[in-house]
C-alpha positions as CSV (number, residue, x, y, z in Angstrom):
1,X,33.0,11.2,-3.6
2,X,35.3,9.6,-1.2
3,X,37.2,10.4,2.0
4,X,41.0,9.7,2.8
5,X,41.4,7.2,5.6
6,X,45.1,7.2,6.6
7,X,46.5,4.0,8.5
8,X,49.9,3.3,9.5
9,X,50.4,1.2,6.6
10,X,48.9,3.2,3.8
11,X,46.3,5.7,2.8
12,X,42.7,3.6,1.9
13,X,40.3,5.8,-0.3
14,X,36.6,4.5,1.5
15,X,33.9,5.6,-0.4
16,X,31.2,7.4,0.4
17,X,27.8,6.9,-1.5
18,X,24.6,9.8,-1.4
19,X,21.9,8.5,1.0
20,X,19.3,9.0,-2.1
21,X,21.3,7.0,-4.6
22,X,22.1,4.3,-2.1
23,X,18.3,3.8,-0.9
24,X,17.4,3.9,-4.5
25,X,19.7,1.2,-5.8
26,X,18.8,-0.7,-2.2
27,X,15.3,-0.6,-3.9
28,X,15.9,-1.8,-6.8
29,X,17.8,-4.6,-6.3
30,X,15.7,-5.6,-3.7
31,X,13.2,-6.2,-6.1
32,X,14.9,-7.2,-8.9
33,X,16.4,-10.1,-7.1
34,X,12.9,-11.2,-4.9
35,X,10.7,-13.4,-6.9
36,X,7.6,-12.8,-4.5
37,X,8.1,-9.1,-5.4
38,X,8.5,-9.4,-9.1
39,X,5.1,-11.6,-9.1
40,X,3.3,-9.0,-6.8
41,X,4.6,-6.8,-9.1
42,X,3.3,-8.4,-12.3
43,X,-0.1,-8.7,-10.4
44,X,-0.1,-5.0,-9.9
45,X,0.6,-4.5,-13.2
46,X,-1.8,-6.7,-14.8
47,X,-4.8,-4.8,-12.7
48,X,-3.1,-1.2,-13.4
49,X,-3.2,-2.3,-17.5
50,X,-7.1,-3.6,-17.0
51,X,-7.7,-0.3,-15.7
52,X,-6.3,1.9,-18.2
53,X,-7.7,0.3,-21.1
54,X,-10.9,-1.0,-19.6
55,X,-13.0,0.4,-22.2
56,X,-11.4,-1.3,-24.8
57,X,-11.4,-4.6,-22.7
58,X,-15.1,-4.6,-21.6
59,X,-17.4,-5.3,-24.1
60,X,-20.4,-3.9,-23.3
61,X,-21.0,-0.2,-21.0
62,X,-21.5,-1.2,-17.4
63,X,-24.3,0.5,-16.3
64,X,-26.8,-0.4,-19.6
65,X,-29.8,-2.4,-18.4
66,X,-30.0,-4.0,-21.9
67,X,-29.8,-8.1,-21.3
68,X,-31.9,-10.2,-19.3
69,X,-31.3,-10.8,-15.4
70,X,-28.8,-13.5,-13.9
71,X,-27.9,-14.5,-16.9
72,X,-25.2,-17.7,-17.0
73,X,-21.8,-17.4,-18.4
74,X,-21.8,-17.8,-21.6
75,X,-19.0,-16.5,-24.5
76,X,-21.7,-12.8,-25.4
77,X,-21.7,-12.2,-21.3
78,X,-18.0,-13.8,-19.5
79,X,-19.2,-13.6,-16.3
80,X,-23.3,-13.7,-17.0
81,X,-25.6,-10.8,-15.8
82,X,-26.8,-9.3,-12.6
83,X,-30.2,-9.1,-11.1
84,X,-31.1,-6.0,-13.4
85,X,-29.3,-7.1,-17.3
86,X,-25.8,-5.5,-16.7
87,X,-23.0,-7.3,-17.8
88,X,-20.8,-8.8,-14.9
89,X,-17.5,-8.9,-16.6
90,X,-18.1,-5.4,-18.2
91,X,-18.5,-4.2,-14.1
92,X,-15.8,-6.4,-13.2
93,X,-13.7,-4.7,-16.1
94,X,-14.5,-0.8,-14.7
95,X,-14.7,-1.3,-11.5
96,X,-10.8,-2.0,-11.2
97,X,-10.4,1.7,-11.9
98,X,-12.4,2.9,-8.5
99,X,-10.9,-0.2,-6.6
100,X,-7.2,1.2,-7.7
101,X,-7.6,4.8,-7.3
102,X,-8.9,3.8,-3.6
103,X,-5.9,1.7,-2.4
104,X,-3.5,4.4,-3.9
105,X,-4.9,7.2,-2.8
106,X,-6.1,6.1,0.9
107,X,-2.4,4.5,1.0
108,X,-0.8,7.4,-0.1
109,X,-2.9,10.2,2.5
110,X,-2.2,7.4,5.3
111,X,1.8,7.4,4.4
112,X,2.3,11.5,4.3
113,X,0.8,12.1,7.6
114,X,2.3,8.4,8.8
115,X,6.1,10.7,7.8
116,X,4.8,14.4,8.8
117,X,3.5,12.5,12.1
118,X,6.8,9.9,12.8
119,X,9.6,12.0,11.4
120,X,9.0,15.3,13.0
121,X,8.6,13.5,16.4
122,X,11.0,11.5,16.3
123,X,13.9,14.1,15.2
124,X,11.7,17.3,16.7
125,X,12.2,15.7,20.3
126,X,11.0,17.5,23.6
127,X,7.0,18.7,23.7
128,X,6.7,17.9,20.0
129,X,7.6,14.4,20.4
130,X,5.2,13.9,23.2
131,X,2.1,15.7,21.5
132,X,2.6,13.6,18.5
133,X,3.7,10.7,20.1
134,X,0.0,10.9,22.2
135,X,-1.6,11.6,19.2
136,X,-0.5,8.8,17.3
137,X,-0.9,6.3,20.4
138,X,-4.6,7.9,21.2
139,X,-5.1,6.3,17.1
140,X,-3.3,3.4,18.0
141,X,-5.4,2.4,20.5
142,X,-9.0,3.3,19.4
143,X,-11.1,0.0,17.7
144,X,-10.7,0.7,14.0
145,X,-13.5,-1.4,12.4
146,X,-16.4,0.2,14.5
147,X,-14.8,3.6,13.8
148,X,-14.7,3.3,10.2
149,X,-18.5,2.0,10.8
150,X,-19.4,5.1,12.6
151,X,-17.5,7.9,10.4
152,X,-19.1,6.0,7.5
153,X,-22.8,6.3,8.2
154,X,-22.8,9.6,9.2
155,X,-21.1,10.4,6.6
156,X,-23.3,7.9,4.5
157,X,-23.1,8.3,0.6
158,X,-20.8,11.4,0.8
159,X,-18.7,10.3,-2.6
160,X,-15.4,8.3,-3.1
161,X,-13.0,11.1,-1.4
162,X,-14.9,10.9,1.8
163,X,-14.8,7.1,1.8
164,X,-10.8,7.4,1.2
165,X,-10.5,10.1,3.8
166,X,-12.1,7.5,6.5
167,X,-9.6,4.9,5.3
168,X,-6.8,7.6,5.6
169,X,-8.2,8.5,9.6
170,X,-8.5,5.2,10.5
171,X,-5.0,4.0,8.8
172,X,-2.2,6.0,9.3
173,X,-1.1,5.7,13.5
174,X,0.8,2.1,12.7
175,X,3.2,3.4,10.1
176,X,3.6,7.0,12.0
177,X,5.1,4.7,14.8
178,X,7.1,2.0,12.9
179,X,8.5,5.7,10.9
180,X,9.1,7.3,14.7
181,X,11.1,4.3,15.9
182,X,13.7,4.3,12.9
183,X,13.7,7.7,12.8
184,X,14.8,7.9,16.6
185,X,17.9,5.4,15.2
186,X,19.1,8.3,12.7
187,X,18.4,11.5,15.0
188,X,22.2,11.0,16.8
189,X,24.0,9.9,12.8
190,X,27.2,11.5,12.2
191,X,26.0,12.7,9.5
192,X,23.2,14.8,10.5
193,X,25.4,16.2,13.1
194,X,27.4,17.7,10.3
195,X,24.7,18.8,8.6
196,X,23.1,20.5,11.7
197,X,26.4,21.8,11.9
198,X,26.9,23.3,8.8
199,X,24.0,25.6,10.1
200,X,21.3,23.2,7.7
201,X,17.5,24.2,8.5
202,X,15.4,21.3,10.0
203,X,13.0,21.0,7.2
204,X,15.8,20.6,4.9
205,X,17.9,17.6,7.0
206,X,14.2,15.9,7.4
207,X,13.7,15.8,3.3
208,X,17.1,15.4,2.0
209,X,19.4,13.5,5.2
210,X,16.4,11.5,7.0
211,X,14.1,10.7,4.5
212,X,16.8,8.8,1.9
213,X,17.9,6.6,4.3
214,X,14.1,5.4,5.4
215,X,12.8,5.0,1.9
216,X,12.6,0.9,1.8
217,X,10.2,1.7,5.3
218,X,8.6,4.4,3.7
219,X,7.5,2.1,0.3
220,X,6.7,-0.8,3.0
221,X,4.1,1.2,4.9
222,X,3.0,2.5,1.8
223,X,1.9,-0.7,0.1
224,X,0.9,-2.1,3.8
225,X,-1.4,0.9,3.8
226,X,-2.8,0.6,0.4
227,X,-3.7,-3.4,1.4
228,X,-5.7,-1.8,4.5
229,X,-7.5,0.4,2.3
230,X,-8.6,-2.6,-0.4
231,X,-9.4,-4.6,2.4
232,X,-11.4,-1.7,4.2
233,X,-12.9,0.0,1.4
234,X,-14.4,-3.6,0.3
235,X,-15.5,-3.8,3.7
236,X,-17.6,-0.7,4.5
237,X,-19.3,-0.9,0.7
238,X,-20.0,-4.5,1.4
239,X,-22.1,-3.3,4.4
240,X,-23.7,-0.6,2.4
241,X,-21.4,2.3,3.8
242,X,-20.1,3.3,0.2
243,X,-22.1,5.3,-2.8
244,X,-23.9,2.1,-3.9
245,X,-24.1,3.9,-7.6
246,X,-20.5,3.9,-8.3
247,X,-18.5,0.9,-9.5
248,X,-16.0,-1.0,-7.3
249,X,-15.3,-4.6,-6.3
250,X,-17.0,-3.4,-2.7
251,X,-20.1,-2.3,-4.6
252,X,-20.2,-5.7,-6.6
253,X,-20.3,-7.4,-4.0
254,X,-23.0,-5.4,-1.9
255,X,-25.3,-5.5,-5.2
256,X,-24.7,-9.1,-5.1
257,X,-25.7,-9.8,-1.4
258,X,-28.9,-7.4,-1.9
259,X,-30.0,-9.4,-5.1
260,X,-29.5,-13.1,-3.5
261,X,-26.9,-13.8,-6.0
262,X,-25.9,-17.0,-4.2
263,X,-29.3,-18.0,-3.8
264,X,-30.0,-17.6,-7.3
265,X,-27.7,-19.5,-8.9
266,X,-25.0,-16.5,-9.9
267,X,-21.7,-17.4,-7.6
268,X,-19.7,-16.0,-10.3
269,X,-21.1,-12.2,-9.5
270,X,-20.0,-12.9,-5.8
271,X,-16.9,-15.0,-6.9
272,X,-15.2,-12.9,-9.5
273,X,-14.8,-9.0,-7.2
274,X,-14.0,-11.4,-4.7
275,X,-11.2,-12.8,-6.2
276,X,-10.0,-9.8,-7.2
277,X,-9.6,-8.0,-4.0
278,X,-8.0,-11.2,-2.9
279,X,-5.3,-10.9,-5.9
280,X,-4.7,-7.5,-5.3
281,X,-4.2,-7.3,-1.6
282,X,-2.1,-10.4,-2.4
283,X,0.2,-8.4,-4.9
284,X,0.5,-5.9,-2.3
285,X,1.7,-7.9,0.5
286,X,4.1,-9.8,-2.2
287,X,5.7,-6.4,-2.9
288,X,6.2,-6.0,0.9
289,X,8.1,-8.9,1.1
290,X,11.3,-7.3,-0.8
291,X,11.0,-4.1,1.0
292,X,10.9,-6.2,4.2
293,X,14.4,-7.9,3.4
294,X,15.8,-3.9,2.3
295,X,14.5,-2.2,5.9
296,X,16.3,-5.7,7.8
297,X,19.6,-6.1,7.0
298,X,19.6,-9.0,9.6
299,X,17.4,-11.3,6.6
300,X,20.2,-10.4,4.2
301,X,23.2,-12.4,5.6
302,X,21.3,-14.8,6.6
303,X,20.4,-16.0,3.4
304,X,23.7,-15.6,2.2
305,X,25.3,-17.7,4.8
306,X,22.9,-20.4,4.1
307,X,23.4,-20.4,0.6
308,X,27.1,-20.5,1.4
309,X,26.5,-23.8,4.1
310,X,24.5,-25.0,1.2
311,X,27.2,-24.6,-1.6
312,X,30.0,-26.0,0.8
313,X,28.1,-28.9,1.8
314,X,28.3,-30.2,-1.9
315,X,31.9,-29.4,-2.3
């Protein structure tokens, strides 16, 4: 599609391209071309594959009390054994799958209501905009680690969707605000003035005209929401807040504090979730990095014009 753009020299066909095929290919270049992203990526990956085929990667089941305790490393147990015979590396193995469906799915909760919240303020205007706006700030403002503390044991041992929907409560205010301020840039466009003038409902200019052109934001907050929730969800079932039966890096590690492991010569069990809520949270904030250069255009040109100093210093 393109528009014809008539000057007093000639006519220049300027084209237009769709918001949703422009934010997509913005996306995808964006990481395509950002090393930091393509390793987060690979990261990501590597923990998604571990998960899908963790019983054919773990060699033993992790729950069967079948070896002796605190075993060493050694090539029958990777990792050694835990304070009652289970297998480390066989817990390690599974527990990536709880650990992954926890980041996504406390990242995802905390990025729809982060949109409903930010978007409808922000283009809504008036009363609604205030409401929300004191909603979100009233979130903002309230001390996140002692309310996650306090939902948590109350809520003590309630199962894994009650632990993400604390994450989710406790998560979602920063990216409803960041989403409210670019939204506020795109209520006067051009071109949702002609959509609101081709008599388009509100719901349907929020999902197809607002949302397209916020999707490197949207993806940002999404992964920076999904680092909160590794980093939170490790946290609370470090301290014993999480369902200390079900298998997680959190719960590794709150098994391994309750057993001594340090103090009885088994680092590795403390060592080995640790290191991989470290490498996921990293991959996370990796992928952020491309989606940070897509939302600022401003970090765009100015690589470009120092590649160009660069290339014209040598000539």
């Amino acid at each position: 599609m393109a528009i014809r753009v008539v000057t007093d020299q000639a006519a220049v066909q300027v084209p237009i391209v769709t918001g949703r095929r422009g934010a997509l290919g913005a996306v995808t270049r964006g990481l395509t071309r950002n090393r930091k992203a393509l390793a987060g990526l690979g990261i990501f990956g590597f923990f998604v594959l571990l998960a899908i085929f963790a019983p054919l990667i773990a060699p033993y089941d992790p729950h069967a009390l079948q070896f002796d305790q605190m075993l060493q490393p050694s090539p029958a147990h990777l990792l050694g054994t835990t304070g009652t015979g289970q297998d480390i590396f066989s817990q390690l193995v599974f527990s990536t799958r709880e650990s992954l469906f926890i980041a996504l799915g406390a990242g995802l909760g905390a990025t729809v209501i982060s949109v409903i919240v930010g978007v409808s303020a922000a283009y809504m205007g008036g009363l609604w905009d205030h409401v929300l706006n004191l909603f979100t700030d009233v979130f903002l403002v309230l001390p996140t680690l002692p309310l996650m503390i306090i939902v948590g044991t109350y809520l003590n041992n309630r199962g894994l969707v009650v632990l993400i929907g604390v994450i989710v409560v406790t998560g979602w205010s920063y990216g409803a605000r960041q989403l409210r301020s670019q939204a506020l840039s795109l209520r006067n466009r051009e071109f949702l003035e002609a959509s609101r003038v081709r008599g388009e409902r509100s719901a349907y200019i929020i999902l197809f005209e607002v949302l397209p052109n916020m999707t490197s934001l949207i993806v940002a907050i999404f992964f920076g929401a999904a680092l909160y929730a590794v980093l939170a969800a490790a946290g609370l079932q470090f301290i014993g807040l999480g369902d200390p039966n079900s298998l997680s890096w959190g719960t590794m590690l709150y098994w391994a504090q309750a057993n001594g492991a340090l103090l009885a010569g088994s680092p590795v069990w403390v060592l080995a979730p640790g290191i991989c809520i470290a490498a996921l949270g990293a991959a996370f904030a990796l992928i952020n990095y491309a989606f940070d250069e897509i939302g600022n255009p401003a970090l765009r040109p100015v690589r470009r014009a120092r590649a160009g100093r660069i290339s014209m210093s040598h000539k």
